[in-house]
C-alpha positions in Angstrom: 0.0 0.0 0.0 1.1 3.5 -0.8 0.2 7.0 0.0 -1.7 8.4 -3.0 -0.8 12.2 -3.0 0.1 15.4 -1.4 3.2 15.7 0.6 3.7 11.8 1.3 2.7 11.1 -1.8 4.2 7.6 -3.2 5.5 6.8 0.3 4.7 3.0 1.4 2.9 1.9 4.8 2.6 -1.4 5.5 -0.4 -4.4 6.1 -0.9 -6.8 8.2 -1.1 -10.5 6.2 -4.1 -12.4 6.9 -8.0 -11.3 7.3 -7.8 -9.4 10.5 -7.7 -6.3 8.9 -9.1 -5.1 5.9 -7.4 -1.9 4.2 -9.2 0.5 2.3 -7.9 -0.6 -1.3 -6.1 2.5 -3.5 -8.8 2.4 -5.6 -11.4 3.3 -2.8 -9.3 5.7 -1.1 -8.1 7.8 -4.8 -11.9 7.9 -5.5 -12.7 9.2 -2.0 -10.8 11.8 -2.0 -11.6 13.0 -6.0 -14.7 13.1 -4.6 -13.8 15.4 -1.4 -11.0 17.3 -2.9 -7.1 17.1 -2.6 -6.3 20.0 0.0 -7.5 19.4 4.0 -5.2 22.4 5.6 -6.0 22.7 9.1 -9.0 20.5 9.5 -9.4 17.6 12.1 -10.4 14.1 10.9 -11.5 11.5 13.2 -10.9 7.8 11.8 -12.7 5.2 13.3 -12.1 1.5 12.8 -8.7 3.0 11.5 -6.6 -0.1 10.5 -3.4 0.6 9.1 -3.9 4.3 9.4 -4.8 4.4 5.3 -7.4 7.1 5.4 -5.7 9.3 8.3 -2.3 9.2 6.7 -4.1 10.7 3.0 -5.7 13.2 5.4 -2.3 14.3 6.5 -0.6 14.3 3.9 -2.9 16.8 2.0 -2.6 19.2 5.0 -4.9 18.0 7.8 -4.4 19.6 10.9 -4.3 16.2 13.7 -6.0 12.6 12.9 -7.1 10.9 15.9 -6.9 7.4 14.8 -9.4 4.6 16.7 -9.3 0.7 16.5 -9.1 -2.0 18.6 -6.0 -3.0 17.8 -4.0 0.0 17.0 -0.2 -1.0 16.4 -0.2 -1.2 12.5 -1.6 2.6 12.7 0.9 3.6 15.1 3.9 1.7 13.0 3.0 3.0 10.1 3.3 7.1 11.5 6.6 6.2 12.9 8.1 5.0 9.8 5.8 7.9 7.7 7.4 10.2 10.7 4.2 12.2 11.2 3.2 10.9 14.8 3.1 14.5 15.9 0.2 14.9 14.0 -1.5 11.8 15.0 -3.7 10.6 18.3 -4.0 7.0 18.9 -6.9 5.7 20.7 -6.6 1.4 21.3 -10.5 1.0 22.1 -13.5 0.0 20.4 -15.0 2.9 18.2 -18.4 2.4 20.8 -15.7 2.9 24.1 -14.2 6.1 22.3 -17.4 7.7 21.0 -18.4 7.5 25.2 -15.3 8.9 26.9 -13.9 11.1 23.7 -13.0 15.0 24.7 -15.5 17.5 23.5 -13.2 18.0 19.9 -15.5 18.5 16.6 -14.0 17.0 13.4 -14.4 18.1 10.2 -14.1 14.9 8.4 -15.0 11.4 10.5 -14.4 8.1 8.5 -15.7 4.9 9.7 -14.9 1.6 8.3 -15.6 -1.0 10.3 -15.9 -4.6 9.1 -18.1 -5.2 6.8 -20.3 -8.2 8.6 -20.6 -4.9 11.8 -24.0 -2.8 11.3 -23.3 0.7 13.0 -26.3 2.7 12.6 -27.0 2.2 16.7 -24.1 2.1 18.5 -21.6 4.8 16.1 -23.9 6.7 13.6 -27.0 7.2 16.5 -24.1 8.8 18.4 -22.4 11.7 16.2 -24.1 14.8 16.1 -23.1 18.9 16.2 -21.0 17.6 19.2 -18.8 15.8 17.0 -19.4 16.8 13.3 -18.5 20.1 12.7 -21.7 21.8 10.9 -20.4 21.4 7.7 -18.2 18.3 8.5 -18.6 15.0 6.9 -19.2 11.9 7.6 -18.3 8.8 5.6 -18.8 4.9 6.0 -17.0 2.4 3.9 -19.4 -0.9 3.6 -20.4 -3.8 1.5 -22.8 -3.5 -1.1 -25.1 -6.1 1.0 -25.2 -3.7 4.1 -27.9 -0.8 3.5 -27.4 1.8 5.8 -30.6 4.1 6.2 -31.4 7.8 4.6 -31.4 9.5 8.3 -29.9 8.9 11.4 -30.5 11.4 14.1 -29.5 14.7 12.5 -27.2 13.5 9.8 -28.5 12.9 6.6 -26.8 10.7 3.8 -26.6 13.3 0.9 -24.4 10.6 -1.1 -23.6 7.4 -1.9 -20.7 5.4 -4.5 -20.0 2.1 -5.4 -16.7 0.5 -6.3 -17.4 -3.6 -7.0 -19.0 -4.5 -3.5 -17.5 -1.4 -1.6 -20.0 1.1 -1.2 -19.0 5.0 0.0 -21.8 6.9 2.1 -21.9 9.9 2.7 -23.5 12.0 5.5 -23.6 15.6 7.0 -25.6 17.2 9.2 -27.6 19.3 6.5 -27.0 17.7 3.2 -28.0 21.1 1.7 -24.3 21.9 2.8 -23.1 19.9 0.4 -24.8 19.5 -2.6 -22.6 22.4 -4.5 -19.3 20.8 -3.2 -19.9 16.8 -4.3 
């Protein structure tokens, strides 16, 4: 795996072997961001069910401001910032996404990724949870999932203004008002 652009751009991280985790493929993450944009200076990005870091390390490297990176098992993230040498950019969390959402400090993101695996349904426990207190007002939200997971038009306040498919990996995207976004996507 590889970071796709900005200042890291080309720069490898690595991947665990096996099934444990699954990284957001370069295909996935190149698209996501065409679809955001390819300049993040200043903003704060929360990545949940973070992995090897993927999604964070793209953030920083096209000028985010801090990543606070959130899984369960957090080492690959954590040796991958070492060896891209950004960890002073970078907050690790080694909880469940659920545990973090509860005892997180009151910090609005601007971009929150969530990409847990794809057999784990998160509209109760994660999506029920985020609101103004943890979106910014124009932040988004996006959940990477299998084609065979739906995930629902509203959830509390945020509202899923967009959706894109790459084979079975399906993009969704939320924001508080998806009014906000309709010029910008």
């Amino acid at each position: 795996m590889r970071i796709i652009s900005g200042s890291l751009r080309g720069r490898r991280i690595r991947s665990p072997r096996g099934n444990n985790i699954r990284p957001t493929s370069d295909k996935v993450r190149e698209a996501y961001f065409n679809i955001l944009g390819q300049y993040f200076d200043g903003v704060s990005v929360l990545d949940l069910f973070c992995g090897t870091g993927a999604i964070g390390f793209e953030f920083l490297s096209r000028g985010a401001k801090r990543v606070f990176f959130v899984d369960t098992s957090i080492s690959f993230a954590k040796k991958n910032a070492d060896l891209l040498n950004i960890t002073d950019r970078c907050r690790f969390f080694n909880m469940s996404a659920e545990e973090f959402l509860k005892k997180r400090d009151k910090i609005i993101f601007d971009y929150i990724y969530v990409d847990p695996p794809y057999r784990y349904v998160i509209v109760n426990n994660i999506l029920s949870r985020v609101d103004e207190e943890l979106l910014s007002e124009k932040g988004i939200l996006t959940v990477e999932h299998s084609l065979k997971v739906q995930y629902p038009d509203r959830v509390g306040r945020l509202y899923l203004f967009k959706q894109r498919r790459f084979g079975d990996t399906v993009l969704s995207f939320y924001s508080l008002d998806a009014s906000n976004f309709e010029e910008r996507l």
